[in-house]
N, C-alpha and C positions, 0 to 999 in steps of 0.2 A: 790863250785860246778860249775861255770858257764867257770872254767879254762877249762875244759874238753869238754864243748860244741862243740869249733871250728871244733873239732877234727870228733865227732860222726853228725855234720851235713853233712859236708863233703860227710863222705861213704855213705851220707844217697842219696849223689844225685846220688847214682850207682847201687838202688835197682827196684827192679821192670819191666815184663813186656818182659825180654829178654827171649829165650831158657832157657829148666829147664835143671841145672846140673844135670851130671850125677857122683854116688860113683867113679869113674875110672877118672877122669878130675885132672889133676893134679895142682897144686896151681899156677903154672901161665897160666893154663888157665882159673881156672875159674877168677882169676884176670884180665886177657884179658876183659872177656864179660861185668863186673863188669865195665871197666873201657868203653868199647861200650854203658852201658848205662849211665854213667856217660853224657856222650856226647851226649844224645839225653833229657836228662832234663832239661827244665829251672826254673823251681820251684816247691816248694811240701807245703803240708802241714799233719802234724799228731800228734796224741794223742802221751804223752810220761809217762813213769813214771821212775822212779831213786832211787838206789840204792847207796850210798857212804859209805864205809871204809877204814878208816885210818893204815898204814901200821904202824905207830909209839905210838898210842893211843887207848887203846880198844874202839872205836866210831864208833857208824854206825848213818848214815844220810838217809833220804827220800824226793822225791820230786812227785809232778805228773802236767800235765797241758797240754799246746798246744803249736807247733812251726811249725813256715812260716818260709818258706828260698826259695830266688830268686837269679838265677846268676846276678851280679859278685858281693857277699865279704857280701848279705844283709843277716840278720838274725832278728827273734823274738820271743824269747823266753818267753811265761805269764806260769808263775806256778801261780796252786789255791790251793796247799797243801806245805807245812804242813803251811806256810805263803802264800799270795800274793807276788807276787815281779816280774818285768821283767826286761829281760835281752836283748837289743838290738842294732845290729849290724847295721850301717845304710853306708858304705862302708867307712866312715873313722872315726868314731868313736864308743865305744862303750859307752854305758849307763845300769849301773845298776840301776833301781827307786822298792825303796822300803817306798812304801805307808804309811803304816804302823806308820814308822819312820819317815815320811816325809823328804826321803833322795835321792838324785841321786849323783852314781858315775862315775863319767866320765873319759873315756881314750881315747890316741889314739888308731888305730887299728894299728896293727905290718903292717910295709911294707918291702918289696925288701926281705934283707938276715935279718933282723928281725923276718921276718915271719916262723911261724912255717910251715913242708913240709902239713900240712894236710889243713891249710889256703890258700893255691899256688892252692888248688881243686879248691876253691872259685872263683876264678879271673880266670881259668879257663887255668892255667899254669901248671897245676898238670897231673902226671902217675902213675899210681898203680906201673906198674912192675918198672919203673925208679923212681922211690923215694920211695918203699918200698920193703923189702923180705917179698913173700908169703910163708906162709906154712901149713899144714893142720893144726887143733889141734880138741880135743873133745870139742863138743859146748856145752854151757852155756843153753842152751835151749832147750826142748824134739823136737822130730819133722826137727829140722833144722839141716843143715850141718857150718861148721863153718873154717875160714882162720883165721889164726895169720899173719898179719899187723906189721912187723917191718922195721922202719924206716932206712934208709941206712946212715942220718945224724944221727949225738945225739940232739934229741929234749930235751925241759925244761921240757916240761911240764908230757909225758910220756915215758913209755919204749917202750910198743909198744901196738895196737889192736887188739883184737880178734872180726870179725862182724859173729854174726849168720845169714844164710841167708836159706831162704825157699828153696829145690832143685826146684820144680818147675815152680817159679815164679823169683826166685832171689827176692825176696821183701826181704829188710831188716828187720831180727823180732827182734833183741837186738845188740850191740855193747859194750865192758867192753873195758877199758884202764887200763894200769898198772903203776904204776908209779916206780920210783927207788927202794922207801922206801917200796914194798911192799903193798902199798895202791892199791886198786881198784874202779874204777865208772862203773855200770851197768845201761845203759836206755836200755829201752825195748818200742817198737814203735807199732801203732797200729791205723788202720782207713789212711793208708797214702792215700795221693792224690795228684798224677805229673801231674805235667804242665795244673796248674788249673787256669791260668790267674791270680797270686797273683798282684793288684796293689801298685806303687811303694810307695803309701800314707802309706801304711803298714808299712812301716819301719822308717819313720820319725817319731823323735819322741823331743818335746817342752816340758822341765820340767815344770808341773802347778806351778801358781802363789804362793809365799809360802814356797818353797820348798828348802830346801838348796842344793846347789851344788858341791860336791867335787871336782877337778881335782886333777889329777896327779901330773898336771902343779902346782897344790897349789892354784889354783883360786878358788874363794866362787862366 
């Protein structure tokens, strides 16, 4: 699950608060405004819940919980369903810690031309209409109007995204990614709140005592 995060935090910083679309606004405008408020965010917080299916496996997955994200690269993802576990970006690493198990996975975070185009939002080097094709599609969601998000590189991780967004708020109310195989991730967002003074303590984060730690790197 946590592979597709990058991706739906991102758009997440381009919701809310602009002029409401209108049915007639064509896919690179309302990507324009989309990407205007991108730039007037510096952090948010909100309710998420998640939906995954496997393109190769009949499996579907669920997730629910809360996420903070601050510009440049920070993320924090806590799910309280169907396990505990969090997921956090703290601008050059990432950490999985699952309680539970008493485990933390640790990586680095992708830079430069490692980075996938939706991670380049983060750091605040990212364009809707120059690193991705907009184009209408029917949304995922009653109520909302919706853009298909395709990336102008080939990313790894998906094909491309579909963001449901409210016409007259622009608020983001769901995001799905598609991946090669057919697979799809649905989070669906709710309770947001930009530019709420997230402090940067929030994203640090010290495995407890105990606790084994994976890298990448193959360090314990």
């Amino acid at each position: 699950m946590p592979r597709v995060i990058p991706s739906c935090a991102v758009i997440l910083f381009l919701a809310a608060g602009s002029p409401g679309a209108q049915s007639s606004d064509s896919p690179e405008t309302l990507a324009r405004r989309l990407q205007l408020r991108y730039e007037d965010i510096r952090d948010f917080r909100a309710d998420f819940s998640q939906r995954a299916r496997s393109g190769l496996l009949p499996t579907q997955s669920t997730g629910a919980g809360t996420v903070a994200v601050k510009k440049p690269g920070r993320m924090r993802w806590e799910y309280t369903m169907p396990e505990k576990k969090e997921v956090i970006f703290d601008g050059t690493n990432i950490f999985e810690y699952l309680p539970d198990e008493r485990l933390v996975y640790k990586d680095a975070a992708p830079s430069g031309d490692r980075a996938p185009t939706a991670m380049l939002f983060l750091s605040g080097r990212g364009d809707v209409l120059r690193d991705f094709v907009p184009s209408h599609v029917e949304s995922p969601v009653a109520g909302t109007i919706a853009l298909r998000l395709t990336p102008r590189q080939t990313e790894r991780d998906y094909e491309y995204l579909v963001v449901a967004i409210d016409p007259r708020s622009l608020q983001i109310r769901a995001l799905v990614t598609r991946d090669e195989f057919g697979g799809d991730s649905q989070i669906t967002f709710s309770n947001l709140r930009e530019n709420a003074g997230i402090p940067d303590r929030t994203f640090a984060f010290t495995p407890p005592r105990g606790v084994e730690v994976i890298s990448s790197a193959g360090l314990r």
